[in-house]
C-alpha positions as CSV (number, residue, x, y, z in Angstrom):
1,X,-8.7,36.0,-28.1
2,X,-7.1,35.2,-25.0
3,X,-5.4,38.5,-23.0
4,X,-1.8,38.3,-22.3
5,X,-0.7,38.5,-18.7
6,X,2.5,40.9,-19.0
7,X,4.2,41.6,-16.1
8,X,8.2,41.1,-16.5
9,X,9.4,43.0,-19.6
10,X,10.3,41.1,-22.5
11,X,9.2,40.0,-25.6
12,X,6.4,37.6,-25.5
13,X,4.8,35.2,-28.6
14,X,0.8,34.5,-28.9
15,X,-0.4,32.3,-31.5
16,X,-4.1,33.4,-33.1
17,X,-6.1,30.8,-34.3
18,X,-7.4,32.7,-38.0
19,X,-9.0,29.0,-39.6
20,X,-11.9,27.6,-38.8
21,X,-12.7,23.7,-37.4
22,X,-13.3,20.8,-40.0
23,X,-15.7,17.9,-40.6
24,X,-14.3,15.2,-40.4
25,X,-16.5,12.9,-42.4
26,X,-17.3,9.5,-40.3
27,X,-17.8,5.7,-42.0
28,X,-20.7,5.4,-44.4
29,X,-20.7,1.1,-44.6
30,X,-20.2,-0.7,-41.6
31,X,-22.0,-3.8,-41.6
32,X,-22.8,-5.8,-38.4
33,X,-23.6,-9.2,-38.5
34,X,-25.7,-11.0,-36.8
35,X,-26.1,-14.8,-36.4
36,X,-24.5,-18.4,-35.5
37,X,-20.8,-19.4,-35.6
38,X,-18.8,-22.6,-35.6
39,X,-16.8,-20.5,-32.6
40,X,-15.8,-17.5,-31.3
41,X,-12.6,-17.3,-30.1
42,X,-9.9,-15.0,-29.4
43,X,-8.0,-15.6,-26.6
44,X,-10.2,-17.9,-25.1
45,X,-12.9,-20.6,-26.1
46,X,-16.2,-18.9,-26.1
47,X,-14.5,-14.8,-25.2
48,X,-16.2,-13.6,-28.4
49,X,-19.7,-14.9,-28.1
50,X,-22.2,-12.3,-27.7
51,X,-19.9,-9.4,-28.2
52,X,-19.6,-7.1,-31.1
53,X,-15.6,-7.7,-32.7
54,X,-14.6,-5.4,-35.6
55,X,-13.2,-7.5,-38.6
56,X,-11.2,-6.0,-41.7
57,X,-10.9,-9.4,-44.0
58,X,-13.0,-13.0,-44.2
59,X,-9.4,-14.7,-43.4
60,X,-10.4,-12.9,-39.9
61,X,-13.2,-14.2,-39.6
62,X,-12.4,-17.7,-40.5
63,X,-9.9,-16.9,-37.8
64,X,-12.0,-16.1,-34.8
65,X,-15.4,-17.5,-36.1
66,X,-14.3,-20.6,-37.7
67,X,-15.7,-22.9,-41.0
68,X,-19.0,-23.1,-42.1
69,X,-21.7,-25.6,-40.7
70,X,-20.9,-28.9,-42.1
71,X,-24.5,-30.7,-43.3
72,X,-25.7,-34.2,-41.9
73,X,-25.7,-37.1,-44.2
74,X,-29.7,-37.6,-43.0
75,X,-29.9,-34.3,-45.3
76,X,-29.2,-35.4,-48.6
77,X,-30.0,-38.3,-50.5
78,X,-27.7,-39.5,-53.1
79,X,-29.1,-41.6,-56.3
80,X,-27.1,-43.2,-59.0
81,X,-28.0,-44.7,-61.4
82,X,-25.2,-46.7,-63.3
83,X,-25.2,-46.5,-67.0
84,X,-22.2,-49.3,-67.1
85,X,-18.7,-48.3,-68.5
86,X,-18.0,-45.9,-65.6
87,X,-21.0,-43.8,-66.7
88,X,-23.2,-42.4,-63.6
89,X,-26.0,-40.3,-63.2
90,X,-25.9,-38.6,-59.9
91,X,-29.0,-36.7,-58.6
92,X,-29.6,-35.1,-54.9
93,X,-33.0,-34.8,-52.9
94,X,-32.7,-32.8,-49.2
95,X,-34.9,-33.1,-46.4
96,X,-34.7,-29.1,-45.2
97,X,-35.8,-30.2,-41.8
98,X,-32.3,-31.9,-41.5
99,X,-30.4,-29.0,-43.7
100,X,-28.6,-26.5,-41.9
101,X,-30.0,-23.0,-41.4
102,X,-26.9,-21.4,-40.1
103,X,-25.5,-19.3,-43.1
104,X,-23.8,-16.4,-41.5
105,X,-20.8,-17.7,-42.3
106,X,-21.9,-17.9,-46.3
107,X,-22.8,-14.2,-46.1
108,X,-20.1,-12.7,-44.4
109,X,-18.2,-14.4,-47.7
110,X,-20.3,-13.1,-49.8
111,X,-20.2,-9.7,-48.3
112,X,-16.3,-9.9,-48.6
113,X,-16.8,-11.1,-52.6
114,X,-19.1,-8.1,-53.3
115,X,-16.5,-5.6,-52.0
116,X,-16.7,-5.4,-48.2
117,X,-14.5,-3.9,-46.1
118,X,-14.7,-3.4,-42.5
119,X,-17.3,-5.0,-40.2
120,X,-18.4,-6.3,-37.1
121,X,-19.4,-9.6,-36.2
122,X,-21.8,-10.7,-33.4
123,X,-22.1,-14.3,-33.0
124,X,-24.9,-15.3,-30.4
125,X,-23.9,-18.6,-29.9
126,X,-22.1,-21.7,-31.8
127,X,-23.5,-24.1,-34.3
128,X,-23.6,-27.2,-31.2
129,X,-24.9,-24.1,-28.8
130,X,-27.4,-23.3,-31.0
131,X,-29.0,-26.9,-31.2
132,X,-29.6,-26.6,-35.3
133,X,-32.2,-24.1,-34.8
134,X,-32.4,-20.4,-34.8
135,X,-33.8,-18.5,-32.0
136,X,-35.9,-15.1,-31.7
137,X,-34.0,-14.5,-28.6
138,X,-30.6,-14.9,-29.3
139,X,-31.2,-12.6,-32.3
140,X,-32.8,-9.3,-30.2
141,X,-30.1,-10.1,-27.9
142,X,-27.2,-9.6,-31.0
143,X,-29.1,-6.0,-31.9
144,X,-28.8,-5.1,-27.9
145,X,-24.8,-5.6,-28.2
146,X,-24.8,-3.6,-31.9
147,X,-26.9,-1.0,-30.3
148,X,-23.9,0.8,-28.6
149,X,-21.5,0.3,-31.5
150,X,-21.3,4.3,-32.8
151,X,-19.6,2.8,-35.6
152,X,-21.6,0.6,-37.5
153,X,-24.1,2.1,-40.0
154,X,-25.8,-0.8,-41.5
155,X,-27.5,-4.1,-40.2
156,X,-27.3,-7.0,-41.5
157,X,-29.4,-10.5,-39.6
158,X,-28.8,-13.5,-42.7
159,X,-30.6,-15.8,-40.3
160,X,-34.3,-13.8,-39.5
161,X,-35.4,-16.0,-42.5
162,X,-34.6,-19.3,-40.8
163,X,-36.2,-18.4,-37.3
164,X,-39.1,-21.1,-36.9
165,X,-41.5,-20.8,-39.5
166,X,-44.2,-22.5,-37.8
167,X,-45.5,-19.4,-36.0
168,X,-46.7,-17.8,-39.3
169,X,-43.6,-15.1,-39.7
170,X,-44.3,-13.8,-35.9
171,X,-41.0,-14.2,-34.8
172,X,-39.5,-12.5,-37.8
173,X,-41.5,-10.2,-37.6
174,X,-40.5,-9.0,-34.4
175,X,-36.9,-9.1,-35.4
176,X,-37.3,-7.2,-38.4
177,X,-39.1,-5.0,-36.2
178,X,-36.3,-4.0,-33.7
179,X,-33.9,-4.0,-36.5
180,X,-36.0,-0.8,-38.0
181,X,-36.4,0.3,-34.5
182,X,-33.0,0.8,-34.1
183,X,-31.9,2.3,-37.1
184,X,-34.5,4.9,-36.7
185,X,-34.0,5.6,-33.0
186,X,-30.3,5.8,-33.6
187,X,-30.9,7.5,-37.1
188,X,-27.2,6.8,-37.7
189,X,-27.6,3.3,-39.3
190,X,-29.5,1.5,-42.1
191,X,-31.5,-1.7,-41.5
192,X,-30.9,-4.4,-44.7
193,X,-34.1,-6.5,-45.0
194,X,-34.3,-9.7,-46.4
195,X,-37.5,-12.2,-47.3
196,X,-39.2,-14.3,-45.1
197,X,-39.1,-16.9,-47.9
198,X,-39.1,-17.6,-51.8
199,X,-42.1,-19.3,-53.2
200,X,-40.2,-21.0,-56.3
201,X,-41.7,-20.9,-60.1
202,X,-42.5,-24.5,-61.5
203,X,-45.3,-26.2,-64.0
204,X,-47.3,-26.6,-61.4
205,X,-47.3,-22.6,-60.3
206,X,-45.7,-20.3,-63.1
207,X,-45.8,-17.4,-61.3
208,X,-44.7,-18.9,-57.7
209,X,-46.1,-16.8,-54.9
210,X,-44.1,-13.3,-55.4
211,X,-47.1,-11.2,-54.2
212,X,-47.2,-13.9,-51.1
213,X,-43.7,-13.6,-49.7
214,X,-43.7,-9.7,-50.2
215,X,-46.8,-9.5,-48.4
216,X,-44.7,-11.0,-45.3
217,X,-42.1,-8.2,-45.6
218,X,-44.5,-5.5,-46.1
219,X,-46.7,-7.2,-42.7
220,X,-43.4,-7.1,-41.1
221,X,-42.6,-3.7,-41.3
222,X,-43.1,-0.6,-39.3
223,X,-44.9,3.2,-40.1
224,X,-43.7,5.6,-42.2
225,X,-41.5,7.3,-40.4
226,X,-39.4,4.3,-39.1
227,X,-39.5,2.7,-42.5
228,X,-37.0,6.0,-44.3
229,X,-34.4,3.7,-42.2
230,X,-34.7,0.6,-43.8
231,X,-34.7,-1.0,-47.5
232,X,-35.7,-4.6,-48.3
233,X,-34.5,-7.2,-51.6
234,X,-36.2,-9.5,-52.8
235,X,-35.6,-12.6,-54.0
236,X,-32.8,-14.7,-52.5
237,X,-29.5,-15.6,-54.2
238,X,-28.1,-18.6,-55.8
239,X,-24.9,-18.1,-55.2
240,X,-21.7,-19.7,-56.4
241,X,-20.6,-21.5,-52.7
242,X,-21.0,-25.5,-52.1
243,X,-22.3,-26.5,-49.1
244,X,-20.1,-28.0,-46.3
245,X,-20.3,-32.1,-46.1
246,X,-18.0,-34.2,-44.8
247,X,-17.6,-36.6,-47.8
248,X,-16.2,-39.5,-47.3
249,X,-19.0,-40.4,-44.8
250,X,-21.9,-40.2,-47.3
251,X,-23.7,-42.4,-48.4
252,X,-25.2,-43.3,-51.7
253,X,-28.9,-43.9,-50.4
254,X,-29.9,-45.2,-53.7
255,X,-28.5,-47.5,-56.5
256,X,-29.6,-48.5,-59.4
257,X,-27.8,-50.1,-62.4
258,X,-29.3,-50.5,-66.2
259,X,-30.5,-53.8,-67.6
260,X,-27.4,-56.0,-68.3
261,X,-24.8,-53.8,-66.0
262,X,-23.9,-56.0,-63.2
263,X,-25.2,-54.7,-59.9
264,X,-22.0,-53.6,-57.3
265,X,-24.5,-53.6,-54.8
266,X,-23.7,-50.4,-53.8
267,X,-26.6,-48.8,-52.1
268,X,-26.3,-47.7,-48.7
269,X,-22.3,-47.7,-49.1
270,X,-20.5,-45.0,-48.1
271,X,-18.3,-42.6,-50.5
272,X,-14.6,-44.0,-48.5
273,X,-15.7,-47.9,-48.8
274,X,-13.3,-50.0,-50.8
275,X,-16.1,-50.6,-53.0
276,X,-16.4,-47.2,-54.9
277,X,-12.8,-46.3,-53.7
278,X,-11.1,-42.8,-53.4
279,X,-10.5,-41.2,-56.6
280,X,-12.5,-43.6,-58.5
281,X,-15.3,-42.2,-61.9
282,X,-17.8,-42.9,-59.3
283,X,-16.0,-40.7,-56.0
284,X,-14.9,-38.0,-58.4
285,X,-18.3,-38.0,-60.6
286,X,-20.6,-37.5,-57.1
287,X,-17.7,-34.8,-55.6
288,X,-18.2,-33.0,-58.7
289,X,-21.9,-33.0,-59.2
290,X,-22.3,-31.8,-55.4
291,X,-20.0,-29.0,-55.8
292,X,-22.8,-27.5,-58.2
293,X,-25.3,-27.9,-55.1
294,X,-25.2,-24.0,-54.9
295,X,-26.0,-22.3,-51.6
296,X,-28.8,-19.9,-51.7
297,X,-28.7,-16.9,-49.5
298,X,-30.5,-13.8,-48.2
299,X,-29.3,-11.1,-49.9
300,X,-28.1,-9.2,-47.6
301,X,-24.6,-9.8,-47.3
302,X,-24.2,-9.2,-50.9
303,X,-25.9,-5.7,-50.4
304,X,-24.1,-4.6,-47.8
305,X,-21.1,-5.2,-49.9
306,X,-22.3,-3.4,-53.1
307,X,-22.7,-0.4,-50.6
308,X,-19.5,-0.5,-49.2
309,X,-17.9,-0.8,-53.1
310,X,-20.3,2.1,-54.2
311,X,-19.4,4.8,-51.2
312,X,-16.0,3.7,-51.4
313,X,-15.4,4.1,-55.6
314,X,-18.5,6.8,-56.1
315,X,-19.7,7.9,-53.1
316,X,-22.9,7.5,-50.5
317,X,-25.0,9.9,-52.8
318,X,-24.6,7.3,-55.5
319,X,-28.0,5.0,-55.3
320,X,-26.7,1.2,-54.8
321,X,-28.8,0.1,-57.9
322,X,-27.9,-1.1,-61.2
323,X,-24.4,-2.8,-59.6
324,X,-23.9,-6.5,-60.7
325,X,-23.7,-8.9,-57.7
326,X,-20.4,-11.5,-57.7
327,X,-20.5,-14.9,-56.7
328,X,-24.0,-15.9,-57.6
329,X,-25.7,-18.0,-60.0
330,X,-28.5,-15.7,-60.7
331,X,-31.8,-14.8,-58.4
332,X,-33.5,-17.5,-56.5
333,X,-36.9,-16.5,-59.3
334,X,-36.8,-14.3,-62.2
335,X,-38.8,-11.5,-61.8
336,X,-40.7,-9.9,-65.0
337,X,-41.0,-6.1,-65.5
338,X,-44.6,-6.8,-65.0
339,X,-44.3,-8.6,-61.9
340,X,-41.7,-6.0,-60.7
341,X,-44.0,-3.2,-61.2
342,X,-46.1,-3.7,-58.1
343,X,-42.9,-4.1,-55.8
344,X,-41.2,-1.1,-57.1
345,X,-44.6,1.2,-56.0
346,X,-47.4,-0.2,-54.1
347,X,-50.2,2.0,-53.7
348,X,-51.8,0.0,-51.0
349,X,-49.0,-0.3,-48.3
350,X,-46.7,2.9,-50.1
351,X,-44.0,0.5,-49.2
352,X,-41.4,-0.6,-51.8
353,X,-39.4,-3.7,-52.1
354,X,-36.0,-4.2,-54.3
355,X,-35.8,-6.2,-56.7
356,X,-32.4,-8.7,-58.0
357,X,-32.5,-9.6,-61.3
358,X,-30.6,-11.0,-64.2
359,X,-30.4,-9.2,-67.7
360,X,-29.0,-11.1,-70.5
361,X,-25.5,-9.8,-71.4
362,X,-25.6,-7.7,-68.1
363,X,-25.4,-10.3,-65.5
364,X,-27.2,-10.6,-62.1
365,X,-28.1,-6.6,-61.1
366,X,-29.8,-4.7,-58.4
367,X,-32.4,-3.3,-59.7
368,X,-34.3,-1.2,-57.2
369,X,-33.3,2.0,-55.0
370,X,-35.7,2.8,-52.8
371,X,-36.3,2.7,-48.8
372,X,-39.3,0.8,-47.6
373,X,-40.9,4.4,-48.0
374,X,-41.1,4.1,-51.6
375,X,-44.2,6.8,-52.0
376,X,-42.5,9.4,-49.7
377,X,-41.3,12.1,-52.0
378,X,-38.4,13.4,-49.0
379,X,-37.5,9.7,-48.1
380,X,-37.7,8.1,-51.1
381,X,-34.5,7.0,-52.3
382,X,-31.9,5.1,-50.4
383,X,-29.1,7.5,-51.1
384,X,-30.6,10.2,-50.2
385,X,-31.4,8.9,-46.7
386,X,-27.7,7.5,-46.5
387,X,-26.2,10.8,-47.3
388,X,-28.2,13.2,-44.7
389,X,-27.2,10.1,-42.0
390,X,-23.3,10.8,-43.6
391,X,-23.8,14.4,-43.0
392,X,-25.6,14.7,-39.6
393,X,-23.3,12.4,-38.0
394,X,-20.3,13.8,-39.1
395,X,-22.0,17.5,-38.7
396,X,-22.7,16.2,-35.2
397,X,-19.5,14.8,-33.5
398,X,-17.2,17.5,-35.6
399,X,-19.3,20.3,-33.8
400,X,-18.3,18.8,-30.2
401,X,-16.1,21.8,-29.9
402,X,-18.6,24.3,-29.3
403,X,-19.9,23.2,-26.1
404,X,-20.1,25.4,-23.3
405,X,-18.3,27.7,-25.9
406,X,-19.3,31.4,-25.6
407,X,-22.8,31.5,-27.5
408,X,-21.8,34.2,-29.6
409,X,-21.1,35.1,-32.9
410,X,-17.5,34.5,-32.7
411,X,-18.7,30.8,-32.2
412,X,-21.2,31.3,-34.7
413,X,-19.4,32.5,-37.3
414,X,-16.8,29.2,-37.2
415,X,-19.8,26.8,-36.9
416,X,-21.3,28.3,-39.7
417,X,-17.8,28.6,-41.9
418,X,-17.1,24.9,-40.7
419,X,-20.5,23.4,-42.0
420,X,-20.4,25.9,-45.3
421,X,-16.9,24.5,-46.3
422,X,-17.6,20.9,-45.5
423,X,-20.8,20.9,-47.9
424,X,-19.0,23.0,-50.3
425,X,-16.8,19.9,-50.6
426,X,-19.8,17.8,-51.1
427,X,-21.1,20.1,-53.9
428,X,-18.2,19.8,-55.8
429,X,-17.7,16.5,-55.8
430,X,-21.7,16.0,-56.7
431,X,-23.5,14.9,-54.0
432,X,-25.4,18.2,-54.4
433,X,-27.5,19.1,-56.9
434,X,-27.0,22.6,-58.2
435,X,-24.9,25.1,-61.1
436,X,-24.1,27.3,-57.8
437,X,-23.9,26.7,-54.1
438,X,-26.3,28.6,-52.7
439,X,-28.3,26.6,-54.8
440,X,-27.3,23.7,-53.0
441,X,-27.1,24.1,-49.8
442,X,-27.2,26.7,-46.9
443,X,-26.7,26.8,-43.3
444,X,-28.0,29.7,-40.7
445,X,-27.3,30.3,-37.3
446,X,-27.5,33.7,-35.1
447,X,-29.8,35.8,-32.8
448,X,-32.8,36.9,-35.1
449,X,-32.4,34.0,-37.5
450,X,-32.2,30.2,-35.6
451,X,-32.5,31.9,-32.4
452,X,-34.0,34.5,-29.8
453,X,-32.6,36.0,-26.7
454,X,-34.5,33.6,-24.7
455,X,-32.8,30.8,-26.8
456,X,-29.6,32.0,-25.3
457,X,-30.5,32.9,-22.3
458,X,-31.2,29.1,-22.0
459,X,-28.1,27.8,-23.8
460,X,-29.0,26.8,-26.7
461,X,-27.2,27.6,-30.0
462,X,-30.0,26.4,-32.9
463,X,-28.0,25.7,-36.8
464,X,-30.4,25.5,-39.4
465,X,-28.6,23.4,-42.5
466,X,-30.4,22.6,-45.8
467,X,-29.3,20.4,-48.7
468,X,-30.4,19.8,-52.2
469,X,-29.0,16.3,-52.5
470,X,-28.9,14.7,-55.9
471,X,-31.7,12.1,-56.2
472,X,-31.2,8.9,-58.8
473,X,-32.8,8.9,-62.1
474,X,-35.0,6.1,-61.6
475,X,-36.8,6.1,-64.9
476,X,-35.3,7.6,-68.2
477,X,-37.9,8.7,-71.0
478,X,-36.8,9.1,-74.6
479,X,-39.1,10.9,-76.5
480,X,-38.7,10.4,-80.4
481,X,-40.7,12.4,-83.4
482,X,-40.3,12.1,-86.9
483,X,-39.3,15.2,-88.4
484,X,-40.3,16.9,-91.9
485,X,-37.8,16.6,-94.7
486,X,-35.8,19.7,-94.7
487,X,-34.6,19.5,-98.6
């Protein structure tokens, strides 16, 4: 306590501080996004590009970010085959060379429709800047900007996927890589990863290529250590979104009438000539039918809204698993128990992949909860690594106080009360497993127990904190007998 300077007589007022300092708890789902735009503009064409700009809504970024990509007419063919009577068939073929593989703007919607709140954007360049294809570079140089945003807490690159597949996954894997890196370096964020690719199921191939693509996400990955930052899904989404095209410019590419229908001759006629006409069976029938052309995404987006919705209605400590996912289809694949078994624990790599799956009468849910570290007993669990982040940042910049305060244990004594009262908090509300709170947590700090004289002889002020935090019940056994008649 401060000493009063009394010198003129008179009554004089001091104020004693008696409470101690709070936590204030900091932002647990902040997504950045990373990727391609149609713009990026706010005062000025271009002023946004390559600069990390805090969102709270996707009218936002439609605002400063534009539309999505619109898709070449050299991407999609268009058959119809004309029954007669105004009765059409209508079937689509792509050429994916042509198709775009700019979808940022697809998951930053989707993030929104899964219950997203604040983010930030970084768009590295435009759709025309970009020249239709996604660049390594551009996407390293997006994680530079997001590197000194304190504020975000989870990444988020929909477009890794579509960098040049030619070069084997190299290129991915590099950005997957630095996406890790970061997160663990910074240990204040959580890297979202999604699959290189989806080898789909058909006649030909049953079982598609599961083992295949996850090998790519497991090859991509970093050590053990690194990897407690970071949790991957697996597969992508169909989601409920129509591509962009601009409609009245294509074409039906092929035409073909049954015997006895008189042939219009309308191959190679596009959808605004008189001859199919605006609003006609035909226009309406092919509007329709490419409508249900469903745009299939990463996952990510979607994730990083199920975590915002679950720390904002339950709480970080919550696992993100067993949450439906809005505005999809269903999964890219369907993924048996069996064939989820060896994603869920690997005992060759020790690292685990999420799985999406749909469950009849449940819908499309996440159903998986564990970091890439999925054989680490301590780093397990996703929630659990999300919490400690929660609590060590906020820990951290609430304790800025005490610098170059007296080392004592004055100072010790409201660190201590500070920290004790914070995870008290956290007890009670769950996040801490325990029927008392010493059993939950503790914290230490003074000479003889965090530090010795030569400790503060040098400065330094050592807090030891420790926290039972609630882990998920990841599998549930019910164990049934039958029991001897009683009477």
């Amino acid at each position: 306590m401060a000493v009063l300077k009394l010198s003129t007589p008179g009554v004089y007022v001091q104020e004693i501080s008696t409470l101690p300092p709070s936590v204030a708890e900091v932002e647990t789902a902040i997504p950045a996004f990373i990727g391609y735009t149609e713009k990026a503009d706010r005062f000025a064409a271009g002023d946004l590009k390559k600069l990390a700009n805090k969102i709270e809504s996707f009218s936002d970024f439609v605002q400063f970010y534009g539309n999505a990509p619109v898709e070449t007419d050299d991407s999609i063919n268009v058959t119809v085959k004309d029954h007669g009577s105004n009765n059409y068939d209508v079937t689509f073929t792509y050429d994916n060379t042509k198709r775009s593989k700019y979808n940022l703007y697809y998951s930053v919607q989707h993030f929104y429709a899964n219950g997203g709140g604040t983010c930030y954007i970084i768009a590295v360049d435009t759709y025309t800047g970009g020249g239709g294809s996604v660049k390594k570079q551009d996407l390293l140089d997006g994680l530079g900007v997001v590197y000194d945003v304190d504020e975000v807490t989870l990444l988020c690159i929909p477009e890794a996927p579509a960098i040049d597949q030619t070069d084997g996954g190299a290129a991915y894997k590099e950005v997957v890589n630095a996406m890790i890196k970061q997160a663990s370096d910074l240990k204040d964020r959580f890297a979202l990863i999604d699959p290189y690719k989806v080898t789909p199921k058909n006649t030909a191939d049953p079982n598609g290529d599961i083992d295949g693509d996850v090998l790519i996400i497991r090859n991509a990955t970093l050590t053990v250590t690194e990897n407690r930052y970071a949790a991957a899904y697996y597969p992508n989404l169909i989601t409920t979104y129509a591509s962009s095209y601009d409609f009245d410019n294509l074409t039906v590419d092929t035409y073909t009438p049954d015997s006895g229908v008189t042939d219009q001759a309308l191959g190679g006629v596009k959808m605004s000539d008189a001859k199919i006409g605006a609003g006609s069976i035909l226009y309406t029938k092919v509007k329709n039918e490419l409508a249900k052309q469903y745009v299939v995404l990463p996952p990510c987006g979607a994730m990083a809204g199920i975590y915002t919705n679950v720390d904002n209605n339950k709480g970080v400590w919550k696992a993100p698993a067993n949450e439906s996912v809005l505005a999809v289809v269903g999964p890219q694949i369907d993924i048996s128990n069996r064939e989820q078994e060896s994603l869920n624990i690997d005992p060759n790599s020790g690292k685990s992949i999420n799985v999406i799956r749909t469950f009849p009468g449940y819908g499309t849910l996440v159903w998986g909860a564990r970091t890439l570290n999925g054989n680490d007993n301590e780093w397990r669990y996703i929630s659990v690594r999300r919490f400690f982040n929660m609590v060590e940042e906020s820990v951290k910049k609430s304790s800025q106080w005490a610098v170059f305060e007296p080392n004592t244990i004055n100072t010790w004594i409201k660190i201590q009360a500070m920290i004790e009262n914070y995870l008290f908090l956290k007890w009670r509300e769950g996040a801490l497993a325990g029927a008392k709170p010493e059993q939950a947590f503790f914290v230490n700090v003074g000479l003889g127990t965090t530090m010795t004289s030569v400790d503060i002889l040098e400065g330094r002020m050592n807090v030891e904190i420790g926290m039972a935090v609630a882990r998920p019940a990841e599998f549930i056994v019910l164990k049934f007998s039958q029991m001897m008649q009683q009477s």
